[in-house]
C-alpha positions in Angstrom: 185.7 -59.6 -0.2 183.5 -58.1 2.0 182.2 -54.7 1.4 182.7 -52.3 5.1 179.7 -49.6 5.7 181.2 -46.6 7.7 177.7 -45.0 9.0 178.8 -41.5 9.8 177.6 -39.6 12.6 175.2 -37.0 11.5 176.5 -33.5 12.3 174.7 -31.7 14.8 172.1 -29.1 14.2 173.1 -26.0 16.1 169.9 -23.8 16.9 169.1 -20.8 15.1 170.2 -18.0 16.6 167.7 -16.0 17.9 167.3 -12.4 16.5 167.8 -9.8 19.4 167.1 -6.5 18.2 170.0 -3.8 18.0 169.6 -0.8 19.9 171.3 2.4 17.7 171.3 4.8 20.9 172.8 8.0 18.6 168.7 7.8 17.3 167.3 8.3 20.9 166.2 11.8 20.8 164.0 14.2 23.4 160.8 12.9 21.9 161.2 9.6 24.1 160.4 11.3 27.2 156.9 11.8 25.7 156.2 8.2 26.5 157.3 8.9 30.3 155.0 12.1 30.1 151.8 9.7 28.7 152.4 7.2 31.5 153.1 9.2 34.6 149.5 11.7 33.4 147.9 8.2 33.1 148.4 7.4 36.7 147.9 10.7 37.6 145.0 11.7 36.2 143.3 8.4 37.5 143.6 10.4 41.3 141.8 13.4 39.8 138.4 11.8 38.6 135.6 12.6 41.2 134.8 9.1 41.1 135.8 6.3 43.3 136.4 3.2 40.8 137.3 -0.1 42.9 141.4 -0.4 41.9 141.7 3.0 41.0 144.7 3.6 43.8 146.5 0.5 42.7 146.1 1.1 38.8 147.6 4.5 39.4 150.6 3.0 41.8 151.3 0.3 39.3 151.3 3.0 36.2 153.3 5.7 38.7 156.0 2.8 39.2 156.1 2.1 35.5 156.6 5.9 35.1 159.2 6.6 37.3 161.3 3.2 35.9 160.8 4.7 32.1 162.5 8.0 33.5 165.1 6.6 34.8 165.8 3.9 32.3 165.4 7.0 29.6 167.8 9.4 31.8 170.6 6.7 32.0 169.9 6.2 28.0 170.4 9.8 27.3 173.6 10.0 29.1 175.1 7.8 27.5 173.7 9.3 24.0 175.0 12.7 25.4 178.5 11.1 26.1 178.9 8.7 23.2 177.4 10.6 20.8 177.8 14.3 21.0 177.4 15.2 17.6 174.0 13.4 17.5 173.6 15.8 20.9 174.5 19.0 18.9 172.7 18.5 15.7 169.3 17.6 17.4 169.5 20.6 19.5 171.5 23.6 17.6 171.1 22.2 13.8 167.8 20.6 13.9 164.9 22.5 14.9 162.7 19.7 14.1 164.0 17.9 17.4 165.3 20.7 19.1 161.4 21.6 19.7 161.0 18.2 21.4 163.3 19.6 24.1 160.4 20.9 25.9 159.2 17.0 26.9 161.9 16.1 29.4 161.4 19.0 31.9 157.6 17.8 31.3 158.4 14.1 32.2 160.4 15.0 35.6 157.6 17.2 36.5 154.4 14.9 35.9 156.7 11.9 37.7 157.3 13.7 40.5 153.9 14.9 41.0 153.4 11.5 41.1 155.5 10.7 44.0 153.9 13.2 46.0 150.6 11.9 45.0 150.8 7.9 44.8 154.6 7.5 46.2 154.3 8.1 49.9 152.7 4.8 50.2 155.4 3.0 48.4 158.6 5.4 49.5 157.3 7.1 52.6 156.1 10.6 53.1 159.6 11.6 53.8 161.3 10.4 51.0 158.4 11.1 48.1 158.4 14.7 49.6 162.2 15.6 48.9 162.2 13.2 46.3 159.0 15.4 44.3 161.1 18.4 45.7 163.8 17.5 43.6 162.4 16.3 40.4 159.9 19.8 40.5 163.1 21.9 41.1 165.0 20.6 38.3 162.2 20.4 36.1 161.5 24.1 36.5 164.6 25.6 36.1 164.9 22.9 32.6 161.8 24.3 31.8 162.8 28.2 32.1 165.6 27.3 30.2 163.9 25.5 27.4 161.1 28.4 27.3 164.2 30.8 26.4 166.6 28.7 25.3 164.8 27.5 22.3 163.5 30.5 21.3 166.6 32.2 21.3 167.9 29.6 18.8 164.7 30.0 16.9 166.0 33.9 16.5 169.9 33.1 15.8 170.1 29.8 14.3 167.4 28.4 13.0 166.5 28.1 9.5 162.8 28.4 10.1 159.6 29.6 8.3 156.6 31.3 9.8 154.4 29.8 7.1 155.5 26.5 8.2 155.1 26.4 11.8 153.0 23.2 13.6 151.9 22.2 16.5 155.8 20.8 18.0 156.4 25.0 18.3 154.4 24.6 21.7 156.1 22.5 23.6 158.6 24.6 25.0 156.8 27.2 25.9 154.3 24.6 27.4 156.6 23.5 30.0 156.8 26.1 32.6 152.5 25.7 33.0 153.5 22.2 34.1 155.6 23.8 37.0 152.8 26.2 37.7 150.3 23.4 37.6 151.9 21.0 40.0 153.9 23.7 42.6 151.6 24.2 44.5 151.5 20.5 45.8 154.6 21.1 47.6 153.4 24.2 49.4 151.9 22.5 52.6 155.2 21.2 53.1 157.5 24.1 52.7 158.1 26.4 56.1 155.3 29.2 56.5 157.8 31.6 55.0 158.7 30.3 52.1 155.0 29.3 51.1 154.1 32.6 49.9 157.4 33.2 47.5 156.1 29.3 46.0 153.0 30.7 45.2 153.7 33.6 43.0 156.7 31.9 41.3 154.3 29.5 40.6 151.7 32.0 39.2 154.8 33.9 37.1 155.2 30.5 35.5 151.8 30.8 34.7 151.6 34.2 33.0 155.4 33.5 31.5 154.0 30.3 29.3 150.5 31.7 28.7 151.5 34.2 27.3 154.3 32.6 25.0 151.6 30.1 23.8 149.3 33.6 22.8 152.4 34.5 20.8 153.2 30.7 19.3 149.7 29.5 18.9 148.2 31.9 16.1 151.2 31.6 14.3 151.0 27.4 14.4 147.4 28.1 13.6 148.5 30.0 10.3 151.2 28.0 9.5 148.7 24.4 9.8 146.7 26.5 7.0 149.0 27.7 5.0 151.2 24.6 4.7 149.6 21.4 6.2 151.9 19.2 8.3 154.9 18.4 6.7 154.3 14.7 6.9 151.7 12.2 8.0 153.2 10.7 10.7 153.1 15.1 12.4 149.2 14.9 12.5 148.8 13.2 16.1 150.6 16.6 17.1 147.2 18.5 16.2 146.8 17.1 20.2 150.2 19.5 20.8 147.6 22.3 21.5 145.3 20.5 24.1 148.6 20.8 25.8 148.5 24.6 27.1 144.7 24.5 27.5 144.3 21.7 29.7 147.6 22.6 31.9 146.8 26.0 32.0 143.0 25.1 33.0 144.7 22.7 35.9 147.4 25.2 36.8 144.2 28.3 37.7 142.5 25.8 39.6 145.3 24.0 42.0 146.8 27.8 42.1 143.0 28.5 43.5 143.3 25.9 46.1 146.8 26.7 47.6 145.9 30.6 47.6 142.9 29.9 50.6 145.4 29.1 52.8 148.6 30.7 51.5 147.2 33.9 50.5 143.9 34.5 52.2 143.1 37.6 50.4 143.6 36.4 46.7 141.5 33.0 47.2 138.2 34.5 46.2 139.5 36.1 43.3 141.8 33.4 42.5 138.5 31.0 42.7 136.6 33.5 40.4 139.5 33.5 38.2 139.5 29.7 38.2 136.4 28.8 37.1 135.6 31.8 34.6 139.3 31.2 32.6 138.6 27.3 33.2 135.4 26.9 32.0 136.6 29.0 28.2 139.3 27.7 27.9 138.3 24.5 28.5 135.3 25.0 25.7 138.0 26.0 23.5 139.9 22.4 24.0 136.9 20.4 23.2 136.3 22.1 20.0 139.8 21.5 19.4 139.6 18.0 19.9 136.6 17.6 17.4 139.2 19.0 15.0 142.3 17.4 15.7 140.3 13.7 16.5 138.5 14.1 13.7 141.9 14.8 11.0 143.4 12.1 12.6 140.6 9.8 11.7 141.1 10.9 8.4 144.6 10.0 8.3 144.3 6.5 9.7 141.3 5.6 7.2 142.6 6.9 3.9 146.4 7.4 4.1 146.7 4.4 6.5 148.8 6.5 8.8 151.7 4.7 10.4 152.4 4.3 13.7 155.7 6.5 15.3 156.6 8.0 18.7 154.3 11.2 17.9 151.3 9.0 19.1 152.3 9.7 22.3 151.0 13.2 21.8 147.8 11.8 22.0 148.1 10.9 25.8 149.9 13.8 28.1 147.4 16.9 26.6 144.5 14.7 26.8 145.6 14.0 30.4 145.6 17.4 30.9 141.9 18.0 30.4 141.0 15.3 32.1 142.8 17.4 35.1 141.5 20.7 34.0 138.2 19.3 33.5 138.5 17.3 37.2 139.2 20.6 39.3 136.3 23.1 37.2 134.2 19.6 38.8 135.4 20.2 42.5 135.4 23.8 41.7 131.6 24.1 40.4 130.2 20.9 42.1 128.4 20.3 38.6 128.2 16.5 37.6 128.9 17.6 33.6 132.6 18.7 34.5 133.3 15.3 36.0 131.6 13.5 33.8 133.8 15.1 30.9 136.9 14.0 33.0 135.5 10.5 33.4 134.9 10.7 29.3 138.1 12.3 28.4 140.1 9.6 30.7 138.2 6.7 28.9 140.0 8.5 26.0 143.6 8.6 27.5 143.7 5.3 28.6 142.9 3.9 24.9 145.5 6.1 23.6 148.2 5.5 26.1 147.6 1.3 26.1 147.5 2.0 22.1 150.7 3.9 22.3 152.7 2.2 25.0 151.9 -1.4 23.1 153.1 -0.1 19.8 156.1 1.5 21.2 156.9 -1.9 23.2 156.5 -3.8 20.1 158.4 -1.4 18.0 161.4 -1.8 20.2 161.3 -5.3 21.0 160.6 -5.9 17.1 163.6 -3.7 16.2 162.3 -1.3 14.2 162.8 1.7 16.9 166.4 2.6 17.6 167.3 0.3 14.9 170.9 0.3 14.2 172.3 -0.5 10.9 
């Protein structure tokens, strides 16, 4: 009899799935916008050097663009982490003073991008549209700023659980936030009315004195606190960069409040210039020393405790972008070649940071291991 061989079909091999990372959106928290805040002072701060590099403009529009699309990718992502996930919302801000601090980034972000428009956008948008459009953003970062500067104090008096002893650099931020609104104001003041040019102008230099003068309170006490107790964990020590923050913006705020006052406010302008330069140049000596310090514990922590990466590397971008500003205008202001050649230095600086920064963060996410959800 004969023997029948039934060849079976061999079952078909379905392709691995591919592994698409899971996004946990009740983990997005304020500090995000720090990454919108390192890109848009990247683009930015490319316009302030002295120096004319060949592709400078369209480096800056292609990092303005990228800037702008973060914000509003991040905005849309916050909604719906404020609607979906409220209690998230409420323990970052009223529970948690670890992120409520961070609350002082996104009045930051909306003001550095729409300094931006103004600056690099009326090629792309128009002058019309990047003028109300920087109008807008600088409005609504103010008043977010003002009410960050008080708000978070005021929970730091009646809610928080919170010791002097242990303050660090994160205390600054936001206080820090209403020097950005004096810093980039008075950009919008040639195209305001005549009348409404002078009320800009002082608002702009309240701002100034309101933040200075909160950082003179916050800083010693951060100061004793980094003494006292360290940071509270490895992954805080890029935040030693937090307190470039109010001396670079502050240093940028003297000198574009400098500029707008010749026209605005004929009778200030020489002693607004004066003002400029002398507060510039010390405070500005004060941020390089800093920098030593802070680069040089940072080095310390990558080399022996291997420090790994998280979203506080961004701190290493938006203060440092901030000198580079600060140290831009003293140039223009004291037509010496060191001043811009310390912006030139300090923006070599920035852009290794923020390329550093935005390719970890990129990688994080697409990798999954940012906004990971269980």
């Amino acid at each position: 009899m004969a023997t029948v061989t039934v060849i079976r079909p061999r079952p078909r091999l379905r392709p691995l799935a591919r592994t698409r990372p899971r996004w946990d959106l009740a983990q997005l928290g304020p500090n995000w916008y720090a990454a919108v805040m390192g890109t848009a002072i990247t683009a930015n701060g490319a316009l302030a050097l002295p120096y004319q590099v060949p592709g400078r403009l369209v480096f800056a529009r292609a990092v303005w663009v990228l800037a702008l699309v973060s914000l509003l990718v991040l905005l849309g992502a916050r909604l719906v982490h404020l609607v979906r996930h409220r209690a998230a919302a409420r323990e970052q801000l009223l529970e948690n003073p670890a992120t409520a601090f961070f609350y002082g980034c996104p009045p930051m972000a909306l003001l550095a991008v729409g300094y931006g428009t103004l600056a690099i956008g009326p090629a792309l948008l128009g002058s019309g549209p990047a003028v109300v459009l920087d109008a807008v953003l600088w409005s609504l970062g103010t008043l977010y700023a003002v009410l960050v500067a008080a708000g978070i104090p005021y929970l730091m008096l009646t809610r928080h659980e919170l010791s002097a002893l242990r303050a660090n650099p994160t205390w600054l931020l936001p206080v820090v936030a209403p020097m950005v609104s004096a810093a980039l104001g008075p950009a919008l003041l040639p195209h305001l009315p005549a009348a409404l040019r002078p009320h800009l102008l002082y608002a702009c230099y309240a701002l100034f004195g309101a933040s200075l003068l909160a950082t003179l309170v916050v800083l010693p006490v951060v100061f004793a606190g980094l003494v006292h107790s360290k940071l509270p964990a490895l992954v805080l020590t890029p935040s030693l960069f937090l307190v470039l923050g109010p001396l670079g913006q502050s240093t940028t705020a003297v000198g574009n409040l400098a500029d707008a006052a010749r026209p605005v406010a004929p009778r200030l302008a020489g002693a607004a210039l004066d003002f400029a330069i002398l507060y510039g140049v010390a405070v500005l000596g004060f941020a390089v020393l800093w920098l030593l310090i802070a680069g040089a514990v940072n080095l310390r922590a990558l080399r022996r405790h291997r420090m790994p990466f998280a979203m506080t590397w961004w701190a290493f971008t938006f203060p440092v972008g901030t000198c580079v500003t600060g140290a831009a205008g003293l140039a223009r202001h004291t037509g010496l070649a060191g001043f811009g050649w310390l912006a030139a230095g300090l923006y070599g600086l920035l852009l290794l940071a923020w390329a550093v920064a935005g390719g970890r963060t990129l990688a994080g996410l697409l990798g999954g291991r940012l906004l990971r959800a269980a």
